[in-house]
Phi, psi and omega in degrees: 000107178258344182213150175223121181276127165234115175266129220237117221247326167112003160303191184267003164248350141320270185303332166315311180293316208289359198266326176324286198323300187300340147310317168295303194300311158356276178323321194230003183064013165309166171246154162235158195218108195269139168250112171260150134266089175347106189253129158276144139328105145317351172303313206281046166225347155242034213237163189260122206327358161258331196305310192274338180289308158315304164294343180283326199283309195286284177326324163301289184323327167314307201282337192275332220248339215247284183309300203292317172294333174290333174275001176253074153297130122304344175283340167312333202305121163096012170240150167293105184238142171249137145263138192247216214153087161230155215295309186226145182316079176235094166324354193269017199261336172318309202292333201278325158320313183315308187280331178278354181261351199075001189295167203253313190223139158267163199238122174219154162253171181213147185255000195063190193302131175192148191264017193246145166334160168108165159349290233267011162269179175351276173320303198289304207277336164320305196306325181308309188280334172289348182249331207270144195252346172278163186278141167275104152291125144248106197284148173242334181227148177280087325234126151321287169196187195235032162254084165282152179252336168211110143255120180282120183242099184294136153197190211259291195077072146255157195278320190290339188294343182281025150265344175290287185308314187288338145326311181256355174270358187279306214258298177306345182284310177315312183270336193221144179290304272173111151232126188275149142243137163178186261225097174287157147251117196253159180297183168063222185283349191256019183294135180249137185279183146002279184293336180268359168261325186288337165267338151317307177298291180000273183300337171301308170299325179301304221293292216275006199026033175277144175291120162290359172260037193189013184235144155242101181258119158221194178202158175220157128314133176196192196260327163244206218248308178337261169337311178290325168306318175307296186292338121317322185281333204243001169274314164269029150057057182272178169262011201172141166231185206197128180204158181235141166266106132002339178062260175231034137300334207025072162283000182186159187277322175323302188250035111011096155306001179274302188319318173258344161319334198280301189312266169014282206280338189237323190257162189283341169287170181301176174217154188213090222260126134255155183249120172336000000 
């Protein structure tokens, strides 16, 4: 892990993710590369070309002086921090700096669904995980520490998820000593017996050449996909849970793009997003 994005509102789920991110960076010698988006006046797009040049000019001067006091951390001490600057609030720009940076994780806090402005509610941060091709660290608190110890990473051990999964487990590996992967099994049409997740898990390791001795595969019930990771998570004591999307295709009931926006949004652990 060499680069890391955080984007940043200057609230108190702001310094959550950038102290998380510094930890990380710490850990791995990363750079981090902090972002604010600038929310403009809707007045200033009807205002006349000195007019906006002016409130523009005078809001930079704000935010660099407000991003400088915000980035005079100790915990930043010994790290490569860029601080970023972009003109207008458009969450899909998170995902496209990441990619344009290369970057390996974006770092977000989140407040869950909230009717007050900024980054870090709920909604804003789905657009992140919904646009970004890069992996989502999403935080809710401030971190103990980013030294996990199991993180549960839902799937289906399906064939198109296995370039999704070897992604993420490339990456997931990094963070927790212990990655579970598994597998809910839902009531109704989508219930599988035993044997039949077990030939599914099978044709996956063949398909994905992965070693099953170098894998922790398991599986539980529940009624939604949600639930069964949470309540798995919070049964093996993880420090993190982890699910991959789809974003709004909906190719498969598993990787919903409602699913992992619901996890992100409910749950208290950290959450860690790939996109499919």
């Amino acid at each position: 892990m060499k680069k890391i994005i955080i984007p940043v509102d200057f609230s108190k789920h702001s310094e959550y993710a950038l102290e998380t991110g510094a930890a990380l960076a710490k850990q791995h010698n990363a750079e981090l590369i902090v972002m604010h988006m600038l929310e403009l006046s809707e007045s200033i797009f009807s205002a006349s070309s000195s007019d906006r040049n002016e409130e523009t000019a005078f809001m930079l001067m704000v935010t660099n002086k407000e991003f400088e006091k915000f980035l005079d951390k100790p915990f930043l001490e010994g790290i490569s921090v860029t601080p970023l600057i972009k003109h207008h609030k458009v969450l899909k720009e998170v995902a496209d700096v990441a990619s344009h940076e290369k970057a390996d994780l974006i770092v977000m806090g989140s407040r869950g669904h909230s009717d007050h402005e900024g980054i870090f509610t709920g909604s804003n941060t789905e657009k992140v995980v919904r646009y970004s091709d890069t992996p989502v660290l999403v935080v809710k608190s401030k971190p103990d520490s980013v030294n996990f110890n199991n993180i549960v990473l839902g799937c289906d051990f399906s064939e198109d998820s296995i370039s999704a999964v070897k992604n993420a487990l490339e990456l997931l590996n990094e963070l927790a000593d212990k990655v579970t992967l598994l597998h809910v099994n839902l009531p109704n049409l989508s219930f599988l017996s035993t044997d039949e997740i077990n030939e599914n898990v099978s044709d996956f390791l063949k398909l994905s050449q992965l070693d099953k001795s170098s894998l922790n595969i398991d599986y539980t019930a529940d009624h939604t996909v949600e639930d069964g990771v949470l309540n798995y998570a919070k049964r093996a004591n993880a420090d993190a849970v982890s699910i991959i999307t789809h974003g709004r295709t909906g190719l498969s009931h598993f990787f919903g793009g409602s699913i992992s926006e619901d996890l992100v949004n409910h749950s208290k652990l950290p959450v860690v997003t790939f996109k499919l």
